[in-house]
Each structure stands twice: as C-alpha cells, then as structure tokens.
MILUMRO-161450 format. One record per atom (N, C-alpha, C): residue number from 1; x, y, z. Coordinates in Angstrom, 1 decimal, m for minus. Layout:
// MILUMRO-161450
+-----+--------+--------+--------+
! seq !     px !     py !     pz !
+-----+--------+--------+--------+
! NUM !      X !      Y !      Z !
...
+-----+--------+--------+--------+
// end
This chain:
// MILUMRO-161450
+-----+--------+--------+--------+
! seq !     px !     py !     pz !
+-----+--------+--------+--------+
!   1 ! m147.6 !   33.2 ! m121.8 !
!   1 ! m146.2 !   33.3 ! m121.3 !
!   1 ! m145.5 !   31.9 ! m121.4 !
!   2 ! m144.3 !   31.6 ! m122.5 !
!   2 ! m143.9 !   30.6 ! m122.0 !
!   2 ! m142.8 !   30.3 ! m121.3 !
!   3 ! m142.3 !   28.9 ! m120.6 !
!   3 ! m141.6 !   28.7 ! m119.8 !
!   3 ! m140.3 !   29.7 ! m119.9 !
!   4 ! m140.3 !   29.6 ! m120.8 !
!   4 ! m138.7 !   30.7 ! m120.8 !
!   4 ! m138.8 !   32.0 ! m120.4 !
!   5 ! m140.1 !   32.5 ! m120.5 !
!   5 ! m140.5 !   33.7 ! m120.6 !
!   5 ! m140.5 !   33.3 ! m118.5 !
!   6 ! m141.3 !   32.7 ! m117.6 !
!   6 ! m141.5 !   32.2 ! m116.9 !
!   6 ! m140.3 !   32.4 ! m115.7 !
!   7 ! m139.3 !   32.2 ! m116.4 !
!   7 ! m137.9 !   31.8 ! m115.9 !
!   7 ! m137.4 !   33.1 ! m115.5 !
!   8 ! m137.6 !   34.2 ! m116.5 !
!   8 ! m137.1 !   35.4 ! m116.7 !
!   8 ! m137.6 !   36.2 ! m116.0 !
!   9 ! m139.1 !   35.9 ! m115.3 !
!   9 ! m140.1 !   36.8 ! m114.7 !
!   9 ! m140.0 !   36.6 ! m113.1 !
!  10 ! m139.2 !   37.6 ! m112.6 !
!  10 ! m139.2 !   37.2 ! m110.8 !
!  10 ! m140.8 !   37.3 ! m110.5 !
!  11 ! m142.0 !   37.7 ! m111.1 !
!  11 ! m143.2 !   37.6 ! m110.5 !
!  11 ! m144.0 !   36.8 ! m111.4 !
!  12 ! m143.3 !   35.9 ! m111.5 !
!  12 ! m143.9 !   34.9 ! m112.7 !
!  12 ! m145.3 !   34.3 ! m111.9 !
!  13 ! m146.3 !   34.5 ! m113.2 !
!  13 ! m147.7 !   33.7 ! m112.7 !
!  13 ! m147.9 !   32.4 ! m113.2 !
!  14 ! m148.1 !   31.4 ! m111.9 !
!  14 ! m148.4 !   29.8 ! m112.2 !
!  14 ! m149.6 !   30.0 ! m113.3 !
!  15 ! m150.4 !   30.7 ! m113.0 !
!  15 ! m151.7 !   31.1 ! m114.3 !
!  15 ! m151.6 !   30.7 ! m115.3 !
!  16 ! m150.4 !   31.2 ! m116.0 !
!  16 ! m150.4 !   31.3 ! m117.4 !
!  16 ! m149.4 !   29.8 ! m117.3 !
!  17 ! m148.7 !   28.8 ! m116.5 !
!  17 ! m148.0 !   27.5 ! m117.1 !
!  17 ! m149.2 !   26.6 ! m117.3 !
!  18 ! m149.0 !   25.9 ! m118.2 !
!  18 ! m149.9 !   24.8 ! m117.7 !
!  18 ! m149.4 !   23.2 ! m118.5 !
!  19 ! m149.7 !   22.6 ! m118.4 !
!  19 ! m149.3 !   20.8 ! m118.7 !
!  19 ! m148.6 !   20.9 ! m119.6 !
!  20 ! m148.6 !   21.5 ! m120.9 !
!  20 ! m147.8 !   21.6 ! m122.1 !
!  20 ! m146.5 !   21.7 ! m121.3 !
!  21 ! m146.1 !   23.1 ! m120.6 !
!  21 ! m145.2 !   23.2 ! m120.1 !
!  21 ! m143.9 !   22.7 ! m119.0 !
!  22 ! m144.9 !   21.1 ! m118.5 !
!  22 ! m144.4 !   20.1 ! m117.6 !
!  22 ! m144.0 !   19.4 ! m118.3 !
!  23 ! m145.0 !   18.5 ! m119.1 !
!  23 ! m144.5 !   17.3 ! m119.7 !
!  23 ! m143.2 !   17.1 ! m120.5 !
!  24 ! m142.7 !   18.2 ! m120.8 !
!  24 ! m141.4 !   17.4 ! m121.1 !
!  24 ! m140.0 !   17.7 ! m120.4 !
!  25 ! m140.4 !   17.8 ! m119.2 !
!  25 ! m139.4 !   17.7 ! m118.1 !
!  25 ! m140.4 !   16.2 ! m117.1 !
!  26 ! m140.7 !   15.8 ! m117.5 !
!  26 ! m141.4 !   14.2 ! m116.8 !
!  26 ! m140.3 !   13.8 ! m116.5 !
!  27 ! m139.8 !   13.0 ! m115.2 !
!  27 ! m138.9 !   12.5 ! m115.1 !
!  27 ! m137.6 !   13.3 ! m114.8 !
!  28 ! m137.7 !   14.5 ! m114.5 !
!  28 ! m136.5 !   15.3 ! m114.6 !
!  28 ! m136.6 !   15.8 ! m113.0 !
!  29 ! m135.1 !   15.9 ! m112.9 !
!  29 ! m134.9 !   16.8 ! m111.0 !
!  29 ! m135.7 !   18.2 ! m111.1 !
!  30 ! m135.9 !   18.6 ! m109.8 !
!  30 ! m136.1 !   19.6 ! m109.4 !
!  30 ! m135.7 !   19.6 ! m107.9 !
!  31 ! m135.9 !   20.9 ! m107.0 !
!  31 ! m135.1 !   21.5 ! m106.3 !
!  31 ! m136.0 !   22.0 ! m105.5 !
!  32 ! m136.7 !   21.2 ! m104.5 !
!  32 ! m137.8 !   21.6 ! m103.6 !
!  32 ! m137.0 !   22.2 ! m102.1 !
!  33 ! m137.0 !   23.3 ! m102.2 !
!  33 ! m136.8 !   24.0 ! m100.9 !
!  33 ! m137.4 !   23.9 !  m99.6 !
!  34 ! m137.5 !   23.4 !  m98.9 !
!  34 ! m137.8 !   23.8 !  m97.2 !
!  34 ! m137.6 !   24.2 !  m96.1 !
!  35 ! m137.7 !   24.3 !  m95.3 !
!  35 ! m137.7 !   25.0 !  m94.3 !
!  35 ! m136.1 !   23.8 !  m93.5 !
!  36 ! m135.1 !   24.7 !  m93.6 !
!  36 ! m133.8 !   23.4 !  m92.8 !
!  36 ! m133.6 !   22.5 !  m94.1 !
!  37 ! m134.3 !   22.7 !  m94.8 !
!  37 ! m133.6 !   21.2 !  m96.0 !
!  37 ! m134.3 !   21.9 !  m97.4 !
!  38 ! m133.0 !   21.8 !  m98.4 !
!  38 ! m133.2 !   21.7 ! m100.0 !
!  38 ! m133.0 !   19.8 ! m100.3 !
!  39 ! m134.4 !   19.7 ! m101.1 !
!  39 ! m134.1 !   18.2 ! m101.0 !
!  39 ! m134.2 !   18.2 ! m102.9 !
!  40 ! m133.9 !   16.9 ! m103.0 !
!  40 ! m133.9 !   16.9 ! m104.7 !
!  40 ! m135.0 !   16.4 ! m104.7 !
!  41 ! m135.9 !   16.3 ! m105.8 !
!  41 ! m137.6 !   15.5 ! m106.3 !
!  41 ! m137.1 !   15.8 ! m107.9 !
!  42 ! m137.7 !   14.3 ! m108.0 !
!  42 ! m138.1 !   14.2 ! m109.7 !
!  42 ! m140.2 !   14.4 ! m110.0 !
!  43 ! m140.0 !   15.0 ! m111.3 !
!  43 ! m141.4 !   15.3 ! m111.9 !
!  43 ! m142.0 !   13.8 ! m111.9 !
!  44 ! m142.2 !   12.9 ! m111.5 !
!  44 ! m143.0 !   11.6 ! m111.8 !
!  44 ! m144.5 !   12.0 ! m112.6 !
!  45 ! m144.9 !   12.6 ! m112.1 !
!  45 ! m146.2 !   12.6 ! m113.5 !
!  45 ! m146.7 !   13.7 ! m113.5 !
!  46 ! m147.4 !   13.8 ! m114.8 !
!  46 ! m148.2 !   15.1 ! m115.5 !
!  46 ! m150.0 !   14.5 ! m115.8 !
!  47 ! m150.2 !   14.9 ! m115.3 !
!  47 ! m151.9 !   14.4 ! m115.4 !
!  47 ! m152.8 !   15.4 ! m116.0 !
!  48 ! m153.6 !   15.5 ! m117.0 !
!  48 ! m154.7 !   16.3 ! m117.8 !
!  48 ! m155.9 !   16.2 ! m116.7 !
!  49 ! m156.4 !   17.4 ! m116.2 !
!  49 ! m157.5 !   16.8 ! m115.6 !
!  49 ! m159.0 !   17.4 ! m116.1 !
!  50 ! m159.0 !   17.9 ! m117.3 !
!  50 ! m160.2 !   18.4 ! m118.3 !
!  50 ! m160.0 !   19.7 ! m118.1 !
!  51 ! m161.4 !   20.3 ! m118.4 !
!  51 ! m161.6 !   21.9 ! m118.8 !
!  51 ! m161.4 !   22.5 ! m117.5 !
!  52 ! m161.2 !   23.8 ! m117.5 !
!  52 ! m161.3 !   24.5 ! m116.3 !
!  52 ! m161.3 !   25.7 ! m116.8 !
!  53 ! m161.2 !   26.6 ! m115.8 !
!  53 ! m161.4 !   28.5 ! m116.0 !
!  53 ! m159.7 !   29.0 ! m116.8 !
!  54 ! m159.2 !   28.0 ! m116.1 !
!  54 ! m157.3 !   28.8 ! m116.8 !
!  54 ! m157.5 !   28.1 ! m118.3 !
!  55 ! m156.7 !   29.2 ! m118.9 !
!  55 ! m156.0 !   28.6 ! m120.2 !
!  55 ! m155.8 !   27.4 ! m120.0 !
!  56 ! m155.2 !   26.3 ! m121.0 !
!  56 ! m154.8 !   24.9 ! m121.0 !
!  56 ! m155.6 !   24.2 ! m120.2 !
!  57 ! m156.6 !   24.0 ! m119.4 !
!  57 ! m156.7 !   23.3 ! m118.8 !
!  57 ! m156.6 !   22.8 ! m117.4 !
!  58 ! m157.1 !   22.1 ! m116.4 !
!  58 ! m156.7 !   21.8 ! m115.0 !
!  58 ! m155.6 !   20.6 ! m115.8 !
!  59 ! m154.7 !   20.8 ! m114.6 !
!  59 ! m153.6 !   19.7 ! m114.4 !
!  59 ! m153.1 !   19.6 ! m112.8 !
!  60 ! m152.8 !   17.7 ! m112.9 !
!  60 ! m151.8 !   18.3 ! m111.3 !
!  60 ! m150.5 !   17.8 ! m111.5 !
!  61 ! m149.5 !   17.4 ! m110.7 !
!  61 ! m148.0 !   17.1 ! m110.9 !
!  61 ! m148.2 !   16.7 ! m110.0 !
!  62 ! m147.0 !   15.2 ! m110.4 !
!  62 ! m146.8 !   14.8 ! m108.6 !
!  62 ! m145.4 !   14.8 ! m108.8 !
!  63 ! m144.7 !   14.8 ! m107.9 !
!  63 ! m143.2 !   15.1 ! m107.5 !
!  63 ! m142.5 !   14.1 ! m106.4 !
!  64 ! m141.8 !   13.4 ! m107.0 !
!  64 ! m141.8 !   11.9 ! m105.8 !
!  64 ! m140.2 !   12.6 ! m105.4 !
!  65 ! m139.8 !   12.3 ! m103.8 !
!  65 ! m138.6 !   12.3 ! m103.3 !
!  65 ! m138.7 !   11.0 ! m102.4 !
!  66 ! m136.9 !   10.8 ! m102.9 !
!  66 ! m136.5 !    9.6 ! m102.6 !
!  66 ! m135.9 !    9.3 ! m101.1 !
!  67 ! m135.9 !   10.4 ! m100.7 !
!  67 ! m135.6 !   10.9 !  m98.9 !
!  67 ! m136.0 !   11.7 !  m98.4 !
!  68 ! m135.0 !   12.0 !  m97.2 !
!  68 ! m135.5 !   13.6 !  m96.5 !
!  68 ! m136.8 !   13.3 !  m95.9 !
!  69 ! m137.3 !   14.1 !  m94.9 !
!  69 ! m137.8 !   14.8 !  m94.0 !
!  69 ! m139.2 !   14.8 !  m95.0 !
!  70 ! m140.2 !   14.1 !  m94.2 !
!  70 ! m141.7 !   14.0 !  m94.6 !
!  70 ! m142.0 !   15.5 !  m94.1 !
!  71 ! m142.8 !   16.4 !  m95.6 !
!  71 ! m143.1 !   17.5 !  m95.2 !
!  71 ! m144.9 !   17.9 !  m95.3 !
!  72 ! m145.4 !   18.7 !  m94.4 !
!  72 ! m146.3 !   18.9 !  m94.3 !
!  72 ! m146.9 !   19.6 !  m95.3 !
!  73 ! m148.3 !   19.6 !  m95.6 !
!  73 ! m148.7 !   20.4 !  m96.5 !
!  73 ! m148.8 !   21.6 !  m96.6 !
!  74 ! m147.9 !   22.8 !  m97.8 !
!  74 ! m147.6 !   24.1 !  m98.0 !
!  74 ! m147.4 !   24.6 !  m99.2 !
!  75 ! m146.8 !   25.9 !  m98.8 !
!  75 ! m146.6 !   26.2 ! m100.3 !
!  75 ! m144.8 !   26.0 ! m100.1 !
!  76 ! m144.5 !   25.6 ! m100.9 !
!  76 ! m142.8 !   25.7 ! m101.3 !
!  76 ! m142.3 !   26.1 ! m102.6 !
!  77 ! m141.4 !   26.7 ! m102.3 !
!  77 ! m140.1 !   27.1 ! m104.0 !
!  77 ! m139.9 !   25.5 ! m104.3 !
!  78 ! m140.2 !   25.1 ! m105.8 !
!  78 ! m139.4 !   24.2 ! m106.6 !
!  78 ! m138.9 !   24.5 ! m107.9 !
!  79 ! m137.6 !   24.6 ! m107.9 !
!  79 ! m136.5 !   25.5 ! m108.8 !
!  79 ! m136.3 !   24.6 ! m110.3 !
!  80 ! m136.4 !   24.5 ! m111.0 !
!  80 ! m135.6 !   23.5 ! m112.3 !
!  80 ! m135.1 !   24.5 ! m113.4 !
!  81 ! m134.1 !   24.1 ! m113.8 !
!  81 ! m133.5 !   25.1 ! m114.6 !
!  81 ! m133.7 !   25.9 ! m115.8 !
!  82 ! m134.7 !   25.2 ! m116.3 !
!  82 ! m135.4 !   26.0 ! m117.7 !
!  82 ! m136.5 !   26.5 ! m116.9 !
!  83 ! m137.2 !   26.6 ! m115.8 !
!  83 ! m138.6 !   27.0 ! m115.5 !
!  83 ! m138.5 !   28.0 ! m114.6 !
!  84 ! m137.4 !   28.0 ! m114.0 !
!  84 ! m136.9 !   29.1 ! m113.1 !
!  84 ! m137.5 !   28.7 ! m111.0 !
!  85 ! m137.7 !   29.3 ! m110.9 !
!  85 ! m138.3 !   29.0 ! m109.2 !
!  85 ! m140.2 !   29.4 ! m109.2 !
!  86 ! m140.5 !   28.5 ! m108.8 !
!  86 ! m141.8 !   28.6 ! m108.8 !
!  86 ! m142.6 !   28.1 ! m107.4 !
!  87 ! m143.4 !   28.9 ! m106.9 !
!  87 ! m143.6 !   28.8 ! m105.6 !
!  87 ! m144.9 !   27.7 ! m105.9 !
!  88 ! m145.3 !   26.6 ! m105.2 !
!  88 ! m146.6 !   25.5 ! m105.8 !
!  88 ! m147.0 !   24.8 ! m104.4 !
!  89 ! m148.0 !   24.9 ! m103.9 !
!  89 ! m148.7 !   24.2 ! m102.8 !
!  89 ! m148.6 !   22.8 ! m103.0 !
!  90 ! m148.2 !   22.2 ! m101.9 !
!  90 ! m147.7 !   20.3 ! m102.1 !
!  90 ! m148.7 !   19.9 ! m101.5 !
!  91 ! m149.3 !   18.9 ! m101.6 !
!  91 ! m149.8 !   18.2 ! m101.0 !
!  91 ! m149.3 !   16.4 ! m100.5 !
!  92 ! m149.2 !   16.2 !  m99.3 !
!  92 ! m147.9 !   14.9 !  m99.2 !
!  92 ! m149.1 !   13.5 !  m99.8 !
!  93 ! m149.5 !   12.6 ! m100.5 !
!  93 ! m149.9 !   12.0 ! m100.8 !
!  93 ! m149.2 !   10.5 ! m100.8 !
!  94 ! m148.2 !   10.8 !  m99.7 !
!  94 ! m147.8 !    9.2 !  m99.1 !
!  94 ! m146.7 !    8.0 ! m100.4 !
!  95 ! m146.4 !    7.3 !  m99.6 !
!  95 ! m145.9 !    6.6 ! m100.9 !
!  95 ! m145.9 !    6.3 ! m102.6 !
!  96 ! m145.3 !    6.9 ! m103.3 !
!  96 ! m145.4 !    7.0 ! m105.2 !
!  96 ! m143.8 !    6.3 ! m105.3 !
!  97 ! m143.8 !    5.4 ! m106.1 !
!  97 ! m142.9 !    5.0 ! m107.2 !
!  97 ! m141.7 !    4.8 ! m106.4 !
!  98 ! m141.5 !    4.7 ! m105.5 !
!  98 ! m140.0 !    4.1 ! m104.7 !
!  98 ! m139.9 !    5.7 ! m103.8 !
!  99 ! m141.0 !    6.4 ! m104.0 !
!  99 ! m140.5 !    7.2 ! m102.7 !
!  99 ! m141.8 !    7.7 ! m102.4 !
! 100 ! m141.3 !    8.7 ! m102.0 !
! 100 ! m142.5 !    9.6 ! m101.1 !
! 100 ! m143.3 !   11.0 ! m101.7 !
! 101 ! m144.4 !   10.7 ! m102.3 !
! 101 ! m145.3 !   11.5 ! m103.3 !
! 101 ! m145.7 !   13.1 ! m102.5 !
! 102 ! m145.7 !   14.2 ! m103.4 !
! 102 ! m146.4 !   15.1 ! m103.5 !
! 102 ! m146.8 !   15.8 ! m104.6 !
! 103 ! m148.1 !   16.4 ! m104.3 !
! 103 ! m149.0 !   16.6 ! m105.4 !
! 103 ! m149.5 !   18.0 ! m105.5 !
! 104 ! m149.4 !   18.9 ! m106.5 !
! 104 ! m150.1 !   20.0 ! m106.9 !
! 104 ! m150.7 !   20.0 ! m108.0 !
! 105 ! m152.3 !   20.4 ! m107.7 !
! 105 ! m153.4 !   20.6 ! m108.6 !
! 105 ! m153.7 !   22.4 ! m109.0 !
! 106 ! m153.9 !   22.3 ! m110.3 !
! 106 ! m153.9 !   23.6 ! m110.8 !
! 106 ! m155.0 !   23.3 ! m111.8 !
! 107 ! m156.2 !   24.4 ! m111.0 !
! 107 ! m157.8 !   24.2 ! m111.7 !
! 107 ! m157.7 !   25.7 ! m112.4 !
+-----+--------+--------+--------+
// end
C-alpha cells in the first residue's frame, strides 16, 4: 500500500508503511492530537533498525515538539497531509534537537 493509497484508507494499516514512506517528509510538520491540545511536531528522524517480520523492515521516528504540554506515553492521531491521519504509540524520550522528543518503533 503506498502512502497515497494510506491517505485514502480510513482503516489504513501502519503494517504495510514503512521507512521508505517517512523519509522524505524528514523534517516536515505534522499534527499530533491530544487530549485538550492539537500541537504541531516536526519528523526529526527516520532510523533503519534491520530485519524484522513486516515488509521493509523495523524502523522508529522520532517527532520533536517545540512546546506544549509534556505528554504521557500513548497512542495518538498524527495527521500530515500526504499520509493522511495515522494513529502511532509515542513514547516521550525527553529532550531532542531544541525541543521535546517522541519516539515510535515499528518491528
């Protein structure tokens, strides 16, 4: 399935994205939803993390925001406009790149 395909699918499976389909939004906003707050996050990194059982490979993302409300570890909507809304467990991993890091691993 690719991203466009992704976009189009209200039951879109994270399954089928994988690294190919981040990297070239690196650096780009997204639209992390929470609970009382839509905050903005940029993609700060795309990491290869070898073989795994999915297609493409394991990969994680980390997602840096520059404000807002330190959020606990969950699953949340992060919206970008070619990828459509994609629901992705965060994990808060503390200070990244001038703001405040979170991280989702996909084995």
């Amino acid at each position: 399935m690719s991203v466009q395909d992704a976009a189009r699918d209200p039951a879109r499976d994270l399954g089928q994205l994988t690294a190919d389909d981040f990297e070239p939004r690196l650096n780009a906003p997204f639209r992390l939803q929470a609970p009382g707050a839509d905050a903005p996050v940029t993609l700060a990194e795309v990491r290869r993390l070898g073989a795994a059982l999915r297609d493409g490979g394991a990969f994680a993302l980390v997602f840096v925001a520059k404000g807002g409300p330190r959020l606990p570890q969950g699953i949340y909507p992060l919206s970008h406009p070619d990828i459509g809304t994609l629901e992705m467990f965060l994990v808060p991993i503390g200070p990244f790149a001038g703001g405040f890091g979170y991280e989702a691993v996909f084995t």
